[in-house]
SEDRENVEX-382045 format. One line per field, with one value per atom (N, C-alpha, C): x, y, z; atom name; chain; residue number from 1; residue in three letters. Coordinates in Angstrom, 2 decimals. Example, Ala and Ser with C-alpha at 12.3 -4.5 7.8 and 13.67 -1.06 7.14 Angstrom:
! residues 2
c1: [13.19,12.30,13.20,12.85,13.67,12.90]
c2: [-5.69,-4.50,-3.30,-2.25,-1.06,0.03]
c3: [7.80,7.80,7.80,7.08,7.14,7.87]
mimar: [N,CA,C,N,CA,C]
marse: [A,A,A,A,A,A]
zami: [1,1,1,2,2,2]
vexmi: [ALA,ALA,ALA,SER,SER,SER]
//
This chain:
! residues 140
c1: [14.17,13.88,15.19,15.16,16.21,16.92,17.77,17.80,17.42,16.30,15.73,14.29,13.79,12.87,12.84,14.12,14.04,14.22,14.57,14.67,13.25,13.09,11.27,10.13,10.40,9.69,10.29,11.39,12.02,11.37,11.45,11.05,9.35,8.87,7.20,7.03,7.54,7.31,7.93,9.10,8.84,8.98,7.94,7.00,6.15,5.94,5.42,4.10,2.75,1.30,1.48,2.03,2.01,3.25,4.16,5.51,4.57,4.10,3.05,2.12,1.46,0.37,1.03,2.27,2.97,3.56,3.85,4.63,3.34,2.21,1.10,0.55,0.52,0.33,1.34,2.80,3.50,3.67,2.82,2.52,1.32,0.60,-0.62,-0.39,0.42,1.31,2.32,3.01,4.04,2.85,1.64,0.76,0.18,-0.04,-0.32,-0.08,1.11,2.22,2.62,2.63,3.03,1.74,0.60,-1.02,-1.31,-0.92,-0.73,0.37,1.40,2.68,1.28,1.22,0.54,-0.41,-1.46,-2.37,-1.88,-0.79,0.06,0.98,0.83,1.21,0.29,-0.69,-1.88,-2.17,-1.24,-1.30,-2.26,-3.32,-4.62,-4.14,-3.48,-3.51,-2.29,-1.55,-0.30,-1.86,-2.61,-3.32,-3.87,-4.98,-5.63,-4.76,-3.97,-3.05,-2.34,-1.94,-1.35,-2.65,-3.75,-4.73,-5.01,-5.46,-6.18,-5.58,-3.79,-2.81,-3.45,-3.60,-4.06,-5.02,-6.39,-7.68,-7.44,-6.65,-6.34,-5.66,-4.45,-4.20,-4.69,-5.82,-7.04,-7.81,-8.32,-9.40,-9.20,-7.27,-7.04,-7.05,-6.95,-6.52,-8.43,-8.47,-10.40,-10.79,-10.43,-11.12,-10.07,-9.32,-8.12,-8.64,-9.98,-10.31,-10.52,-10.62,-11.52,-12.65,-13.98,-14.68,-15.45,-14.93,-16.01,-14.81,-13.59,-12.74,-11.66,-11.84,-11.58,-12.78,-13.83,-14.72,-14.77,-14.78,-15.12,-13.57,-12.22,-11.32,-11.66,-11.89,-11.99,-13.22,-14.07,-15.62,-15.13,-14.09,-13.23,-12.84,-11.55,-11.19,-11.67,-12.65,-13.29,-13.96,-14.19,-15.47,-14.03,-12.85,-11.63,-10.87,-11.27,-10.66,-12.12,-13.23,-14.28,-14.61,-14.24,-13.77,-12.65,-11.57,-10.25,-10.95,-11.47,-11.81,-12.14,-13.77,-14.86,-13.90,-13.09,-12.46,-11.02,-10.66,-9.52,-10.57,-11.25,-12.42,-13.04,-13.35,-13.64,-12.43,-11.27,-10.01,-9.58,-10.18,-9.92,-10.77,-11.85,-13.20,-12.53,-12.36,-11.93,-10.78,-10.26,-8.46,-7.91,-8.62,-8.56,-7.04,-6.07,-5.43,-5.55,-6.25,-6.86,-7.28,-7.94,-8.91,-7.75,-6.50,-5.34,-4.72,-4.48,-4.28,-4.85,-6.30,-7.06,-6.44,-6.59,-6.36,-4.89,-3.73,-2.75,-2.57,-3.52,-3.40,-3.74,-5.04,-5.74,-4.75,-4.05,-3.38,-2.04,-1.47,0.20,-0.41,-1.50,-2.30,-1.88,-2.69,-2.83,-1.28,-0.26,0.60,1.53,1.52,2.11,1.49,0.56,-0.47,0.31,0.79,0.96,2.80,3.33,4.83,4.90,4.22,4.09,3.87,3.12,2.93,4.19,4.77,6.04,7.30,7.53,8.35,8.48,7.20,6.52,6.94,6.47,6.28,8.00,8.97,10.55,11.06,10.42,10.95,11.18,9.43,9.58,10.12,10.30,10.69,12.13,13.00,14.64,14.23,13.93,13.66,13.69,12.70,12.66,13.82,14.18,15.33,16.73,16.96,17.65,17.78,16.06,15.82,16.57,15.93,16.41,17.53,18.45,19.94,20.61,20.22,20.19,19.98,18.95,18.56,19.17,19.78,21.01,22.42,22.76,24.08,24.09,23.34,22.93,22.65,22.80,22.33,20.75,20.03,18.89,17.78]
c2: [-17.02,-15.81,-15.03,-13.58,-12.96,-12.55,-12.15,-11.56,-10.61,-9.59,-8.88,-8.90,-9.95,-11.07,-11.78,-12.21,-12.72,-12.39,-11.37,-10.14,-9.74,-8.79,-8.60,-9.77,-11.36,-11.94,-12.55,-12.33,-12.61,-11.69,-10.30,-9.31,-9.72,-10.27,-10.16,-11.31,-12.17,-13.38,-13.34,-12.36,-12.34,-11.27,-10.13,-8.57,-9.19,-8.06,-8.48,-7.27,-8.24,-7.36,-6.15,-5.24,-3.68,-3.55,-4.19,-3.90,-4.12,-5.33,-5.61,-4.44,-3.77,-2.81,-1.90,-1.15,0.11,-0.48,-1.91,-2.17,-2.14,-2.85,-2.86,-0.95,-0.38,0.81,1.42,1.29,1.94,0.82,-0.21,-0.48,0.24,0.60,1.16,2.51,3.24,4.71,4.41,3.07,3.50,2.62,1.66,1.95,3.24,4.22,5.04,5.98,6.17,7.24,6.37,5.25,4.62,5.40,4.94,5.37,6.85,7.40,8.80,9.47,8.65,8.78,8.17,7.52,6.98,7.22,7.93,9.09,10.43,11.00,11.69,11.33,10.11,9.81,9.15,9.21,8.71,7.22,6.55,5.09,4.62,4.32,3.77,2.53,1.34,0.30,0.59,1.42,1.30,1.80,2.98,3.33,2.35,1.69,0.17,-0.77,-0.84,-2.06,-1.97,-0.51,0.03,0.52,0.57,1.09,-0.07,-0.62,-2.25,-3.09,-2.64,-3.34,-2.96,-1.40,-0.94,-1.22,-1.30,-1.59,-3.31,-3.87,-5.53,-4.74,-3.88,-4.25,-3.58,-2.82,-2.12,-3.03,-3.81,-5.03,-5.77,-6.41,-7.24,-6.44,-5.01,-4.35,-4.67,-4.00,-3.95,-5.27,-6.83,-7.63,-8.02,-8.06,-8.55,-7.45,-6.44,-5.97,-6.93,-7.00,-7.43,-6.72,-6.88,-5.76,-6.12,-7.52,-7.52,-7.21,-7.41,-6.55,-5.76,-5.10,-3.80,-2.51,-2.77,-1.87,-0.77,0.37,2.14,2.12,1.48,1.89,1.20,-0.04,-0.87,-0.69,0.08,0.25,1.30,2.53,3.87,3.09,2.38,2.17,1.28,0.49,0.04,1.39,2.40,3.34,4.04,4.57,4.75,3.89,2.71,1.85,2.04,2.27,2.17,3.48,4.83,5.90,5.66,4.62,4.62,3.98,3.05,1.89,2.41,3.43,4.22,5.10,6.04,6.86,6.77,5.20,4.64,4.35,3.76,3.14,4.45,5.60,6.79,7.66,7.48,7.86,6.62,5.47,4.88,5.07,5.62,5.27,6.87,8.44,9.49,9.87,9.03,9.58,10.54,10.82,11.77,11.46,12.38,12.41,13.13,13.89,14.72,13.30,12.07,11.24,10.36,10.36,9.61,10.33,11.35,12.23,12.05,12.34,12.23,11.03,10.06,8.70,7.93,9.34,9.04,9.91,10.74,11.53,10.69,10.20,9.40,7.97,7.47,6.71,6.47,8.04,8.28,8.86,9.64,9.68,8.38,7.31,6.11,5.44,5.26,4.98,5.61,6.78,7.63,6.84,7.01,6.26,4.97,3.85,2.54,2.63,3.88,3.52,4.17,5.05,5.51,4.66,3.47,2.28,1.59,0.86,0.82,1.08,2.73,2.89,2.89,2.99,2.91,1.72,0.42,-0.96,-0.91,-0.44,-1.11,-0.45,1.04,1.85,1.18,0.53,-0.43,-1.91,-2.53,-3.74,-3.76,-2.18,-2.18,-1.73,-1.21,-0.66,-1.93,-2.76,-4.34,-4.66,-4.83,-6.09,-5.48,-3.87,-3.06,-3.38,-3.34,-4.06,-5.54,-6.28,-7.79,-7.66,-6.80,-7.46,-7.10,-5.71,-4.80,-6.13,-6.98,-7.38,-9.15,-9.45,-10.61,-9.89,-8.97,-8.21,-8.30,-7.63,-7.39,-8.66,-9.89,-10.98,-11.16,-10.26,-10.57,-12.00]
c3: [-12.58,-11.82,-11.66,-11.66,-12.02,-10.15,-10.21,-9.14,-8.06,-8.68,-8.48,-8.25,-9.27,-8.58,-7.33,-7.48,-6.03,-4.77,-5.09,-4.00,-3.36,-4.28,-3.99,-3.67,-4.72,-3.36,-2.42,-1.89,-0.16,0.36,-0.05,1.06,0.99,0.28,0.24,1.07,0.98,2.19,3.22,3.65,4.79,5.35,4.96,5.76,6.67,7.67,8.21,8.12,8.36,7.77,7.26,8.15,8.19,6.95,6.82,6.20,4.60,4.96,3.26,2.79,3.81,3.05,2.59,2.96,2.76,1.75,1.14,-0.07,-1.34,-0.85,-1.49,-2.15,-1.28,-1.25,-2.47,-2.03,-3.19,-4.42,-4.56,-5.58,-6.41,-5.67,-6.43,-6.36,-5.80,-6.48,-7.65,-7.73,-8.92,-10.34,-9.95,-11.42,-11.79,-10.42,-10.99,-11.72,-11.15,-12.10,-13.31,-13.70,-14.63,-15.82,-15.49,-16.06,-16.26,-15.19,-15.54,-16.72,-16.79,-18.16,-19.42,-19.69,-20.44,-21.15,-19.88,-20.38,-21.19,-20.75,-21.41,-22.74,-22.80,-24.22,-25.04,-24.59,-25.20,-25.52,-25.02,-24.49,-23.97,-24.13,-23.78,-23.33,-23.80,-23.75,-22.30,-22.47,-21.14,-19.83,-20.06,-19.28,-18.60,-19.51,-19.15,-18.14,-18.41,-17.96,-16.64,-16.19,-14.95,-13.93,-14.86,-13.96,-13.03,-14.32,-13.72,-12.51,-12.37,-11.55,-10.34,-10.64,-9.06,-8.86,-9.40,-9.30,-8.66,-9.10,-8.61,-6.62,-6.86,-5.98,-4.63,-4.98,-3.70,-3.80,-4.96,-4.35,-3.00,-3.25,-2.57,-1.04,-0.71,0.30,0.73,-0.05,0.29,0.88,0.54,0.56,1.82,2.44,3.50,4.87,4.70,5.81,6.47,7.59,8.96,9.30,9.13,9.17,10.89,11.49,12.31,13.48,13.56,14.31,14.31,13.30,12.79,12.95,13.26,13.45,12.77,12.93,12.16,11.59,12.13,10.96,9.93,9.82,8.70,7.56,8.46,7.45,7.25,7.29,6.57,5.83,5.97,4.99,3.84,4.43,3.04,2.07,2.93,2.12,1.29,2.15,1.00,-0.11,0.15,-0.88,-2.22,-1.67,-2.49,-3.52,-2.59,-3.62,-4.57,-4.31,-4.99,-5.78,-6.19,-7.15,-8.31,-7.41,-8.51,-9.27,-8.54,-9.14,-10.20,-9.92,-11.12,-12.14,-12.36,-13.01,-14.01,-13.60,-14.10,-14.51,-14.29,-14.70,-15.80,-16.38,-17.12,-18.65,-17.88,-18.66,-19.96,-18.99,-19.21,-19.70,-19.21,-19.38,-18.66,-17.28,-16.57,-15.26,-15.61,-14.93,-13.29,-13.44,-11.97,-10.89,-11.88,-10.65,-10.19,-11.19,-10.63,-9.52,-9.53,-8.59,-7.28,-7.53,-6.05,-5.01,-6.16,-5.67,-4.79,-5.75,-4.83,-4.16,-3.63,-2.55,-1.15,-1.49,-0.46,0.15,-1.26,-1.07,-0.45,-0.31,0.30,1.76,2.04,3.37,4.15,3.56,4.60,4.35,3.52,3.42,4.63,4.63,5.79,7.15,7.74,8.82,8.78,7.61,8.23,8.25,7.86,7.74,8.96,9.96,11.19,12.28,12.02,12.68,12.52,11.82,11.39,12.09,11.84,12.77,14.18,14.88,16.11,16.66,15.95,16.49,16.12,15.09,15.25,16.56,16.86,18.17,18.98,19.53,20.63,20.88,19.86,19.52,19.99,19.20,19.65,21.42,21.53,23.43,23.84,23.58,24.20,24.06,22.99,22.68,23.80,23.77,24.78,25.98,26.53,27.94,28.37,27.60,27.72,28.14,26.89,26.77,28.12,28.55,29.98,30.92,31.06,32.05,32.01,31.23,30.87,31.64,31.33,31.23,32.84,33.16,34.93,35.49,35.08,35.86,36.10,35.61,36.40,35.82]
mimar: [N,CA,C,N,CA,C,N,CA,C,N,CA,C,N,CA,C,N,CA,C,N,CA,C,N,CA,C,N,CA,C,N,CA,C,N,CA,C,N,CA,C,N,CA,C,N,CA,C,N,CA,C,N,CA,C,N,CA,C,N,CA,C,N,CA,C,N,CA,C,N,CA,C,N,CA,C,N,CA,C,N,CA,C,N,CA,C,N,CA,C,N,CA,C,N,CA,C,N,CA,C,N,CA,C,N,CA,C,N,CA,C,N,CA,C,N,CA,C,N,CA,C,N,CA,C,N,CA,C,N,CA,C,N,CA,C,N,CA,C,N,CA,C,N,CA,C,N,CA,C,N,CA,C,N,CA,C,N,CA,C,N,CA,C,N,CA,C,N,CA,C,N,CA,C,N,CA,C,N,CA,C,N,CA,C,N,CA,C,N,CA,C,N,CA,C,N,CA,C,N,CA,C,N,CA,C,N,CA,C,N,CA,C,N,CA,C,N,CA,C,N,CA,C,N,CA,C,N,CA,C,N,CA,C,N,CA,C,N,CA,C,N,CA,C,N,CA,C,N,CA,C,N,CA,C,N,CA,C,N,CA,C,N,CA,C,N,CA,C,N,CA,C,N,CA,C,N,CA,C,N,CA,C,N,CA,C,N,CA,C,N,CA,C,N,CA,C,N,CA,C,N,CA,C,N,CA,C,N,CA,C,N,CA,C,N,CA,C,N,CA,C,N,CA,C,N,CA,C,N,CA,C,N,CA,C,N,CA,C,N,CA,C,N,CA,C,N,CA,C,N,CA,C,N,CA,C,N,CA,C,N,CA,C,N,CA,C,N,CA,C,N,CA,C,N,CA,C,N,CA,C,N,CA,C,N,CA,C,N,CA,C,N,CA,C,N,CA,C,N,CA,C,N,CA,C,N,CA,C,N,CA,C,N,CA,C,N,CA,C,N,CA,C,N,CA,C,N,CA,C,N,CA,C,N,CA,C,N,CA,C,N,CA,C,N,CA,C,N,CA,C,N,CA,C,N,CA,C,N,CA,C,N,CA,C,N,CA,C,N,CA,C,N,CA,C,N,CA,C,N,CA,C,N,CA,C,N,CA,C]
marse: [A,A,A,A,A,A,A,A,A,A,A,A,A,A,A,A,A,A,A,A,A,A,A,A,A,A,A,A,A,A,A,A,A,A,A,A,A,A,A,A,A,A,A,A,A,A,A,A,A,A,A,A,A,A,A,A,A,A,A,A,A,A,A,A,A,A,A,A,A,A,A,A,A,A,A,A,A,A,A,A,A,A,A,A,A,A,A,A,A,A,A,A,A,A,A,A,A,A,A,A,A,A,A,A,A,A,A,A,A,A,A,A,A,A,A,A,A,A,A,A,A,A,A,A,A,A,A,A,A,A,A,A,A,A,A,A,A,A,A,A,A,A,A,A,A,A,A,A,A,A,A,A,A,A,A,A,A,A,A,A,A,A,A,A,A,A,A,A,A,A,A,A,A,A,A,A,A,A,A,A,A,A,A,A,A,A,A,A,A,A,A,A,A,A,A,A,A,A,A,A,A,A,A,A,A,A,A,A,A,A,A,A,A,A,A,A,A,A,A,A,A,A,A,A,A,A,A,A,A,A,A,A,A,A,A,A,A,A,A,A,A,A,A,A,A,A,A,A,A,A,A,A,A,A,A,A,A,A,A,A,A,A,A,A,A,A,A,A,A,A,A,A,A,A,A,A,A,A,A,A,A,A,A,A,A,A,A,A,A,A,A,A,A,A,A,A,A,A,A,A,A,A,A,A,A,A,A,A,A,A,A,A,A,A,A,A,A,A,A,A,A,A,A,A,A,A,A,A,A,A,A,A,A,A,A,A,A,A,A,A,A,A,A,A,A,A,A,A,A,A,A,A,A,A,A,A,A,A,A,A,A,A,A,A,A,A,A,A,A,A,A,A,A,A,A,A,A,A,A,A,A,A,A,A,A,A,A,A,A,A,A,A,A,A,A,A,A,A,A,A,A,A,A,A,A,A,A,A,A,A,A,A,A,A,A,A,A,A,A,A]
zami: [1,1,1,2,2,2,3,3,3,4,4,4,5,5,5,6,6,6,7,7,7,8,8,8,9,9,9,10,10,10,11,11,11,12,12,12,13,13,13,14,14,14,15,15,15,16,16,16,17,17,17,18,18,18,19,19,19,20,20,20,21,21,21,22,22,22,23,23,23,24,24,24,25,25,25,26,26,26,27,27,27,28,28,28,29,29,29,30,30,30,31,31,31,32,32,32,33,33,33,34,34,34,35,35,35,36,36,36,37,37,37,38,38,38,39,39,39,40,40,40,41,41,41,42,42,42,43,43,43,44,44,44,45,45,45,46,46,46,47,47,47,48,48,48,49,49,49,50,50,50,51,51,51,52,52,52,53,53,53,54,54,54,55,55,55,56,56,56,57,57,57,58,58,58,59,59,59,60,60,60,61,61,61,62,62,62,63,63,63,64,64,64,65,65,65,66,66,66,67,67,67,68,68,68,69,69,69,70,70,70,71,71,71,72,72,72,73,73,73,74,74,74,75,75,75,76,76,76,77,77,77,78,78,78,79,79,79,80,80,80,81,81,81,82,82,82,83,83,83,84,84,84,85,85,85,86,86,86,87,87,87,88,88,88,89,89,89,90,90,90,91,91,91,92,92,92,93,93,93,94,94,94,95,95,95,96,96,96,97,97,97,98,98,98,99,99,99,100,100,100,101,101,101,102,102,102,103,103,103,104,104,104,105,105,105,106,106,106,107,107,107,108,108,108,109,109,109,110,110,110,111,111,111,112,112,112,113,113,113,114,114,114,115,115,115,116,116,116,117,117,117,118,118,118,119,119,119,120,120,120,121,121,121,122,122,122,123,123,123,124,124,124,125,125,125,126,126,126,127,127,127,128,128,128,129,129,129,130,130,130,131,131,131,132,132,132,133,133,133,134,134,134,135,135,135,136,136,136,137,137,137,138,138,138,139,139,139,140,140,140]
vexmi: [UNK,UNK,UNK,UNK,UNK,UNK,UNK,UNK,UNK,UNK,UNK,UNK,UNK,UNK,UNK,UNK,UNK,UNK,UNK,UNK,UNK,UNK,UNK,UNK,UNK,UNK,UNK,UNK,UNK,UNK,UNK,UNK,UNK,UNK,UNK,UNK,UNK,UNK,UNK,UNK,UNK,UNK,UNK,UNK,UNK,UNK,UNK,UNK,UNK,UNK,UNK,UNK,UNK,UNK,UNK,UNK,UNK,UNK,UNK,UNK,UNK,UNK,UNK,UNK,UNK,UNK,UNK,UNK,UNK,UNK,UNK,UNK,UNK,UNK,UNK,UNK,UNK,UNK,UNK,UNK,UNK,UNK,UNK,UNK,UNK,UNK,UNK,UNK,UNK,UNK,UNK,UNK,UNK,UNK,UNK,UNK,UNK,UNK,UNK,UNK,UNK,UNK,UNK,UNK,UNK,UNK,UNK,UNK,UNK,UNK,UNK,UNK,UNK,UNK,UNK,UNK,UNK,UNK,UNK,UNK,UNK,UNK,UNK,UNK,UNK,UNK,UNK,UNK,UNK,UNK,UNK,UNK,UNK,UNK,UNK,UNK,UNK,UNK,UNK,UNK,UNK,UNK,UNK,UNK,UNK,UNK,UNK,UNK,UNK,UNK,UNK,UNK,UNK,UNK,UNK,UNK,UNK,UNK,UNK,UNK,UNK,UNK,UNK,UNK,UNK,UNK,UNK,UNK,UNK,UNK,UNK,UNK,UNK,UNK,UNK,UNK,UNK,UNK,UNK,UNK,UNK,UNK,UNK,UNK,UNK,UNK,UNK,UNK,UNK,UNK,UNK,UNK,UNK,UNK,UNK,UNK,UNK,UNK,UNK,UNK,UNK,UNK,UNK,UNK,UNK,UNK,UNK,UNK,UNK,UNK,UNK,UNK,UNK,UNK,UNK,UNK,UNK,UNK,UNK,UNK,UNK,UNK,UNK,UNK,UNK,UNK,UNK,UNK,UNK,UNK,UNK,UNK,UNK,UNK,UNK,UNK,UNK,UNK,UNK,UNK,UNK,UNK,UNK,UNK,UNK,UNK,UNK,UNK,UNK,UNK,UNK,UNK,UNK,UNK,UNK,UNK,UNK,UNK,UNK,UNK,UNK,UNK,UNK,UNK,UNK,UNK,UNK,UNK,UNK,UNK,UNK,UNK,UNK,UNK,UNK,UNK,UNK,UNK,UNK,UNK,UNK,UNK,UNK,UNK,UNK,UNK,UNK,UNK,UNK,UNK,UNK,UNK,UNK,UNK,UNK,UNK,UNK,UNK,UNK,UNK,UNK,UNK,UNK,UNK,UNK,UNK,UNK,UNK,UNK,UNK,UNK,UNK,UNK,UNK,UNK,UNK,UNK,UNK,UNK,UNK,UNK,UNK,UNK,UNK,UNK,UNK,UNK,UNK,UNK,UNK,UNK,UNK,UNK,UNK,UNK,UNK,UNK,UNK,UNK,UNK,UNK,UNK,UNK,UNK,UNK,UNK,UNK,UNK,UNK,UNK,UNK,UNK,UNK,UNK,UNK,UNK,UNK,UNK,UNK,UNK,UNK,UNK,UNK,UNK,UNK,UNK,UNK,UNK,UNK,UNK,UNK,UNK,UNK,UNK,UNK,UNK,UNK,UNK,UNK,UNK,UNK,UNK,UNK,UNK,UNK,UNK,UNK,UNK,UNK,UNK,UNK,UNK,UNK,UNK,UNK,UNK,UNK,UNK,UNK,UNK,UNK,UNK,UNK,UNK,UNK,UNK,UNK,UNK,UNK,UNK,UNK,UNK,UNK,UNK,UNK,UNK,UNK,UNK,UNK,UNK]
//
């Protein structure tokens, strides 16, 4: 394993949930732009192959819902992971670069939404860790 390998899986084992979907996420933006080059060079077989990555890696997003407590976000986002699927799938079938498009539109949307969570939960995490140290320092 190279170094760079091992890099990427340190950081993959130890993200934490939210840190994983936003990596997951810009995995299935850089097959897409990979598929979208491809289509443009008429690479069928590069098309196939970068599509499919993403089509693997919204399954796994799709299938890691919680649907019984996750409620109306999780049945959204299954119904958005379920437009992404149909619409890589029909951008494979076509060669249609427009449905790659759609797809990373929808897809840098919710990407934004979990790197917003993200920075949110490190906000408060340093505030805590602030407090504590505040409340050691002070004797209390």
């Amino acid at each position: 394993m190279n170094g760079l390998s091992r890099y990427q899986n340190t950081q993959v084992l130890t993200a934490d949930k939210v840190r994983l979907v936003i990596m997951l996420y810009d995995g299935v933006l850089r097959f897409n732009r990979l598929a979208q080059k491809a289509m443009a060079e008429n690479d069928i077989q590069g098309r196939g192959m970068n599509l499919n990555r993403s089509l693997e890696i919204i399954g796994e997003l799709a299938n890691s819902l919680n649907m019984e407590e996750g409620g109306e976000i999780a049945a959204n986002l299954s119904r958005l992971y379920d437009f992404c699927s149909m619409s890589l799938t029909e951008a494979n079938m076509k060669s249609d670069t427009l449905k790659v498009e759609s797809v990373n539109k929808v897809i840098s949307e919710l990407k934004g939404g979990w790197e917003a969570i993200s920075t949110e939960r490190q906000r408060l995490s340093e505030q805590a860790q602030a407090e504590a140290s505040r409340g050691i320092n002070c004797g209390a």
